[in-house]
C-alpha positions as MATLAB code, in Angstrom:
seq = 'XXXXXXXXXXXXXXXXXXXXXXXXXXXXXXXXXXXXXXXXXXXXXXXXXXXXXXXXXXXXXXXXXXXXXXXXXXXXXXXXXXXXXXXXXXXXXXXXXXXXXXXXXXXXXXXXXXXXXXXXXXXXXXXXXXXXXXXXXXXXXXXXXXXXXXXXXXXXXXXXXXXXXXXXXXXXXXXXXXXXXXXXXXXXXXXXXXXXXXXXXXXXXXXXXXXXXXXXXXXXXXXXXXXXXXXXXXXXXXXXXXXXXXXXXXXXXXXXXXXXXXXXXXXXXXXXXXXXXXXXXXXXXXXXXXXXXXXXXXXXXXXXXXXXXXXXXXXXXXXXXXXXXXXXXXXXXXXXXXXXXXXXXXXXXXXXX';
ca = [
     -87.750   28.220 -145.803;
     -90.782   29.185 -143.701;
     -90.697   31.152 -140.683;
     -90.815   28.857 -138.017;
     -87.805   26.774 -139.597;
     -85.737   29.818 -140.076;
     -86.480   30.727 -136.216;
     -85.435   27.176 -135.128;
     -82.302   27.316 -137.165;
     -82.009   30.716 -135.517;
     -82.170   29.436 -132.071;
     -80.150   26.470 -132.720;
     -77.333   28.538 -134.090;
     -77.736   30.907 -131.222;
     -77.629   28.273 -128.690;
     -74.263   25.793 -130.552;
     -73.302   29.958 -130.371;
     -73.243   31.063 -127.233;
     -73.120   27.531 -125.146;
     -71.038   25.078 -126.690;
     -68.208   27.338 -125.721;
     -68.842   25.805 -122.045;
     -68.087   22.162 -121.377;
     -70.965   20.106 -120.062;
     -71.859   20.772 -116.530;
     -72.425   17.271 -114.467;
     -74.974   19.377 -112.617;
     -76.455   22.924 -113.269;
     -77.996   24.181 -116.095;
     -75.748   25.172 -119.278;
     -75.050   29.201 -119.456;
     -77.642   31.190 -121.954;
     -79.696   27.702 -122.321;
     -83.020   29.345 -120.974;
     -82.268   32.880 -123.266;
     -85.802   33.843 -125.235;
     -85.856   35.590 -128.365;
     -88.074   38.851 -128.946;
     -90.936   36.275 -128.625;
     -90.184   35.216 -125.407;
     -89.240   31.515 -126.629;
     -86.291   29.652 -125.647;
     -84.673   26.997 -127.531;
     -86.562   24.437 -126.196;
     -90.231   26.201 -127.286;
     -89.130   26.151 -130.797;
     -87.671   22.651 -131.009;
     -91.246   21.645 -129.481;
     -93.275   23.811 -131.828;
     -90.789   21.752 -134.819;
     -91.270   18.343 -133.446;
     -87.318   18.167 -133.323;
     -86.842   15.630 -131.136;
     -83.024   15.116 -130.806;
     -82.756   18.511 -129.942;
     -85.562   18.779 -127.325;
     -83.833   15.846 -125.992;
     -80.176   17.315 -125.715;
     -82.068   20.966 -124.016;
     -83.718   18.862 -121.804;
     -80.950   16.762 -120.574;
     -78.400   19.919 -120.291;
     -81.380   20.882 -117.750;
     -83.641   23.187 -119.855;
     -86.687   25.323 -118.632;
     -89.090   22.885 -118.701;
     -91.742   25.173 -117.831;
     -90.622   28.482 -118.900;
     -93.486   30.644 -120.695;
     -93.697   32.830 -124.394;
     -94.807   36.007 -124.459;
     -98.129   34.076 -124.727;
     -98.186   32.053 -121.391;
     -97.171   29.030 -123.360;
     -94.997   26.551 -122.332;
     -92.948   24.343 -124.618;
     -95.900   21.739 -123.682;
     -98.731   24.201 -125.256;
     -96.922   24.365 -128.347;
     -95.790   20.994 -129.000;
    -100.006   20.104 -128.402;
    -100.635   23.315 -130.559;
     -98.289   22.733 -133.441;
     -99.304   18.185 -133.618;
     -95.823   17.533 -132.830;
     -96.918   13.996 -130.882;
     -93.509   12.505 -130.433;
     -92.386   16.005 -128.965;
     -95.401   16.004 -126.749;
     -94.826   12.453 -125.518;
     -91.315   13.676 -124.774;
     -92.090   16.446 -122.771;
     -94.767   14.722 -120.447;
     -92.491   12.197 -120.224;
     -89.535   14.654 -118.589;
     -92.493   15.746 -115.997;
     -93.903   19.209 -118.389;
     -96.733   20.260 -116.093;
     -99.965   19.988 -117.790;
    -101.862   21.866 -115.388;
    -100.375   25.463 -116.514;
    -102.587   27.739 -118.139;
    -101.557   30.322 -121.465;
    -102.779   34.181 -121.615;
    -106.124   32.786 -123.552;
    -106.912   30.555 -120.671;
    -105.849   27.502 -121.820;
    -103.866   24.599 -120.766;
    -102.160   21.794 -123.038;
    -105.460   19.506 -122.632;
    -107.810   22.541 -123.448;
    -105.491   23.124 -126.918;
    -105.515   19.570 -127.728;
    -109.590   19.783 -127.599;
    -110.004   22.587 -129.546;
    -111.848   22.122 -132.971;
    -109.266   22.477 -135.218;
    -106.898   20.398 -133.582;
    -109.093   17.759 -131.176;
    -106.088   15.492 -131.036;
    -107.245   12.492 -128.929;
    -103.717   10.775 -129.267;
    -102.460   13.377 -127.567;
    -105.315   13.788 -124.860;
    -105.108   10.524 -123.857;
    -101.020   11.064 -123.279;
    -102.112   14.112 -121.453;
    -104.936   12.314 -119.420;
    -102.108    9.679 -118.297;
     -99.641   12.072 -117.145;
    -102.551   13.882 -115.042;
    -104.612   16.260 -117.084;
    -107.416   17.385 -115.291;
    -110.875   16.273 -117.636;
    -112.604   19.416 -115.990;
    -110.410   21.654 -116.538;
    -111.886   24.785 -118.248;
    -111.392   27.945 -120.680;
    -111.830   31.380 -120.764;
    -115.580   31.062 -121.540;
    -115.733   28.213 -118.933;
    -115.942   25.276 -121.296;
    -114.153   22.260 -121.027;
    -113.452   19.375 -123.288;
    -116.592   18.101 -123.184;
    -118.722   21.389 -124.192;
    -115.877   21.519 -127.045;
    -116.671   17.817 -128.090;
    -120.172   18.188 -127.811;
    -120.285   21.470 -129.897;
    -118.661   20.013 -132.631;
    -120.593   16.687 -132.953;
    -117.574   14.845 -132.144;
    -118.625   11.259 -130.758;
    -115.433    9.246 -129.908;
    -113.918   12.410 -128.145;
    -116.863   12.430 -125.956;
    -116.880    8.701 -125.483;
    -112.876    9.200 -124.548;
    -114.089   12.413 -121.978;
    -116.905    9.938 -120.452;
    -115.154    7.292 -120.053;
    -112.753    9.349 -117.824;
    -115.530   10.193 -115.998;
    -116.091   14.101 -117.063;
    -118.563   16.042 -115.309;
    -121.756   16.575 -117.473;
    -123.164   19.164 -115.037;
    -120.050   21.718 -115.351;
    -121.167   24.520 -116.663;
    -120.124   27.121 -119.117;
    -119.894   31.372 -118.237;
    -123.759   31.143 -120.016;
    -124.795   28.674 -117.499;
    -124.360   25.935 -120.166;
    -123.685   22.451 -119.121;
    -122.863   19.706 -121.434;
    -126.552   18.764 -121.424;
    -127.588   22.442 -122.246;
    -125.632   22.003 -124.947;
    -126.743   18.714 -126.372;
    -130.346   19.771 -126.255;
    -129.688   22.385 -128.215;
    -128.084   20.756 -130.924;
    -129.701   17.083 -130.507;
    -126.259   14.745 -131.798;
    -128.311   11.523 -132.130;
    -124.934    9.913 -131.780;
    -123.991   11.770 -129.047;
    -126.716   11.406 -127.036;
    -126.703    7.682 -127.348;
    -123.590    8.229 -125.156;
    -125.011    9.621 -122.315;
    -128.383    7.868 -122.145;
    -127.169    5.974 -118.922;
    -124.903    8.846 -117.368;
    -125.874   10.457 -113.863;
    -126.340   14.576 -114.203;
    -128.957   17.073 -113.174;
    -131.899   17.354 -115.210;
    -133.155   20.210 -114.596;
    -129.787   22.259 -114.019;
    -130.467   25.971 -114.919;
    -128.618   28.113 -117.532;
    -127.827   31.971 -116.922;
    -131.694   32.636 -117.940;
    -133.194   30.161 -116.065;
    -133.238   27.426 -118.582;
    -132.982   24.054 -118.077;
    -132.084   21.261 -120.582;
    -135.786   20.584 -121.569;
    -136.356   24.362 -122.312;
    -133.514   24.288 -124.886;
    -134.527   20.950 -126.088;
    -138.213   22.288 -126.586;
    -136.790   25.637 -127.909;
    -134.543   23.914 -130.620;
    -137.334   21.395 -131.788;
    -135.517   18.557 -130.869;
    -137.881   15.939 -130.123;
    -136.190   12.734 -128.917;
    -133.984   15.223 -126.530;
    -137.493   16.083 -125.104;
    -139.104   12.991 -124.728;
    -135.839   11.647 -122.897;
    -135.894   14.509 -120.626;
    -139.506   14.380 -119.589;
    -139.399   10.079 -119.856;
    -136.720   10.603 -117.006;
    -138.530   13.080 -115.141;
    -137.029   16.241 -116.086;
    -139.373   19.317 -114.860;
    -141.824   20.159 -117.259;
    -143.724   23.111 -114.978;
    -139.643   24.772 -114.306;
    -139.930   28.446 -115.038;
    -136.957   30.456 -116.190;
    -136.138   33.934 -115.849;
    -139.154   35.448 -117.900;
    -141.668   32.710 -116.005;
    -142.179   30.497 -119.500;
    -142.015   26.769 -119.114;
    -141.212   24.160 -121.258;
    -144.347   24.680 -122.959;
    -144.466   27.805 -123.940;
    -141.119   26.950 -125.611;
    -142.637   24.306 -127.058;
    -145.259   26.441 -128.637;
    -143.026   28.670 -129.870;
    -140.906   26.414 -131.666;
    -144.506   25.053 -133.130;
    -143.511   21.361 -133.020;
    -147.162   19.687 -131.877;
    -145.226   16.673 -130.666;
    -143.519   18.364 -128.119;
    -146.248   20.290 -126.735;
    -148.219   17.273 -127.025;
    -145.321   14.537 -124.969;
    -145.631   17.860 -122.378;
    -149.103   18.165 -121.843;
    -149.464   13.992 -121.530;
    -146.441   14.017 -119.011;
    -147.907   16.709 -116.841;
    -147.349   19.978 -118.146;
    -149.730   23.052 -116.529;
    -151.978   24.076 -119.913;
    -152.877   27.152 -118.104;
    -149.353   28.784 -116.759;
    -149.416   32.102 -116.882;
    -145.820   33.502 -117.971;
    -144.567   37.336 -116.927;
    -146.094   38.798 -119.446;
    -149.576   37.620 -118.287;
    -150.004   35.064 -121.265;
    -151.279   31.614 -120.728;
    -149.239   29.177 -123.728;
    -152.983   29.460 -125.737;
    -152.447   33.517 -125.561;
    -148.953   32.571 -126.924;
    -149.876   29.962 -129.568;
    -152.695   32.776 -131.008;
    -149.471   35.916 -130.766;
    -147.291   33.493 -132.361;
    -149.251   32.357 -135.074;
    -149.271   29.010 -134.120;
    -152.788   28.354 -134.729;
    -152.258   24.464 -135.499;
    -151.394   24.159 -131.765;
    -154.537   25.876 -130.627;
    -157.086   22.971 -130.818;
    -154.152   20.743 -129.026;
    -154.808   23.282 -125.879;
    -158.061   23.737 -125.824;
    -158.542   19.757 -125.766;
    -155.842   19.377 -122.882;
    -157.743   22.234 -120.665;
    -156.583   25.301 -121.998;
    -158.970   28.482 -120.922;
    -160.286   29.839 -123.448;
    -161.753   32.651 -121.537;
    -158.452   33.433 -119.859;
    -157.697   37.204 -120.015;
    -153.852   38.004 -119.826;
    -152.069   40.861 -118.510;
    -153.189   43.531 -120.768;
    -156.879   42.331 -120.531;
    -157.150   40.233 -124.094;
    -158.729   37.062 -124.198;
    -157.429   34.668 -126.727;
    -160.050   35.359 -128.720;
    -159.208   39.473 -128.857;
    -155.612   38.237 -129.722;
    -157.170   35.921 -132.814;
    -158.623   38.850 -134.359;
    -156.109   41.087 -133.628;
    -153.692   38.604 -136.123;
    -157.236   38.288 -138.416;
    -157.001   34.452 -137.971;
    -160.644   34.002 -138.839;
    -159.781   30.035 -138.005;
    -158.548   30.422 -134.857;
    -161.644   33.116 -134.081;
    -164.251   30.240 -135.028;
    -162.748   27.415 -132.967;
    -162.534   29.862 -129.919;
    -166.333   30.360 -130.324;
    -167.158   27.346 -131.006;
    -165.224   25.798 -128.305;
    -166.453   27.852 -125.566;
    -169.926   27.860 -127.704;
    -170.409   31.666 -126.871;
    -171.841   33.876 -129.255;
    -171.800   36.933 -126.543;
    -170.036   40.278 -128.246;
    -166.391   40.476 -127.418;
    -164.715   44.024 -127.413;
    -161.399   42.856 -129.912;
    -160.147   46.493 -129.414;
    -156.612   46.231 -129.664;
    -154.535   49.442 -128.736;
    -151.190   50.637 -130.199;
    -149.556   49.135 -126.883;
    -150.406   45.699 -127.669;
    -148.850   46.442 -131.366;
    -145.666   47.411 -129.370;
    -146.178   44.165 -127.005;
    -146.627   41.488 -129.489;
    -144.718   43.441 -132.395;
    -141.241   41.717 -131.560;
    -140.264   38.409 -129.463;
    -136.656   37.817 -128.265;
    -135.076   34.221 -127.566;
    -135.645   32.430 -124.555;
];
């Protein structure tokens, strides 16, 4: 016999135990009904949790707890959603279990029914019905929809949109739904939410908007969408990169080129005084350097430590890149490509947008 059975039978016994003793009250609640355990579960969490249904009908006619919380926060509610047991669920709601109360983690019944290793929609839709709020969010400030997003699953974000979920929500990292889809690119997904109303150019805790994580995550179509709709391709996030420089980092020459033909600035300069050509030579990205150059891009441009793209070129010893700077700018004037042990320090390391 596994644990939770020998608990129920435990509870059971205690409860035929210590109650049957009493003759049914017409009105009142039945002596030691509401009693918890060392877990801080009543009868009626543990006949939930089983999916017994007789009994969770006989505790909640002899006026059980409905809302009485575990040692956890749960309710009987939570762990009916948490342990599958539909019918039990169904039950509950239908006795009036609140489904707006929220467990230690954070979590309401909804929220549990979402998560990934459940993502019940049987359930959520019962929930939904009885009043569930769509929006309703965790400890890290996701709701359903981030969840469903996250985990590439389609018809539980067609169920969430369809009840009209908020797409610009966002998450304790700033992260909206849209944030999120960018970053992963869920071709099926996105189909969803093609003709959906949301902010475009909502910002995440670092300044990013959805078209900087698109651009960052080499998703293409995301991109195109984003700039096709008029996202911002010149918005500057915390460090002062746009889109672009993103884009060049990533290295994906389609995206840099959809920005520069939609309007992108070639010659931003970001906070560390690098225009994106400084960035595509530091990077190594020297496929993306005649791209720039033919959409504008200074080649003479110093940055904020004084290089000109063409110091940076030599710096890396991309002889390439070196001869279509000259060439381009057709200069053969002497360039001083000293390059100190600061700029080693500089350019040594890049962190993530």
């Amino acid at each position: 016999m596994n644990i939770s059975k020998s608990r129920f039978l435990q509870a059971i016994i205690f409860w035929l135990t210590h109650c049957c003793q009493f003759a049914y009250p017409t009105s009142g609640s039945v002596p030691y009904l509401d009693t918890k355990n060392e877990h801080g579960e009543t009868p009626l969490h543990i006949s939930s949790q089983n999916g017994n249904e007789r009994i969770t009908q006989l505790l909640l006619s002899l006026g059980a707890n409905i809302s009485a919380t575990n040692a956890d926060g749960n309710t009987p509610l939570h762990l009916a959603v948490l342990y599958d047991s539909v019918n039990t669920t169904k039950l509950l709601l239908e006795h009036g279990a609140d489904v707006s109360i929220k467990n230690d983690d954070g979590n309401d019944p909804f929220l549990i029914a979402a998560t990934p290793e459940l993502q019940n929609m049987e359930v959520m839709r019962f929930l939904i019905d009885s009043g569930a709020s769509i929006d309703t969010i965790n400890k890290d400030g996701d709701t359903a929809l981030h969840i469903a997003i996250s985990c590439n699953n389609a018809p539980m974000t067609k169920l969430l949109l369809d009840h009209s979920a908020d797409l610009s929500v966002a998450n304790s990292n700033g992260d909206t739904a849209m944030h999120l889809l960018a970053k992963n690119g869920y071709g099926n997904i996105f189909e969803l939410i093609l003709n959906k109303s949301f902010d475009l150019n909502v910002q995440d805790k670092n300044g990013n908007t959805p078209l900087h994580i698109a651009c960052w995550f080499d998703n293409v179509n995301v991109t195109l969408f984003l700039i096709e709709n008029y996202a911002s391709v010149d918005s500057k996030n915390i460090d002062g990169n746009t889109p672009l420089f993103l884009a060049i980092w990533s290295g994906n020459a389609e995206a840099v080129e959809h920005l520069l033909n939609y309007g992108a600035y070639v010659n931003f300069v970001n906070s560390n005084g690098n225009t994106p050509l400084h960035e595509a030579i530091l990077r190594k990205k020297s496929h993306l350097v005649k791209l720039l150059l033919d959409h504008g891009a200074d080649s003479k441009a110093v940055n904020g430590q004084g290089n000109l793209p063409l110091h940076l070129a030599l710096f890396n010893d991309d002889t390439d890149t070196a001869e279509k700077l000259i060439t381009f700018t057709n200069s053969n004037q002497d360039v001083d490509v000293h390059v100190t042990t600061t700029h080693t320090t500089v350019y040594g390391e890049y962190e993530d947008p």
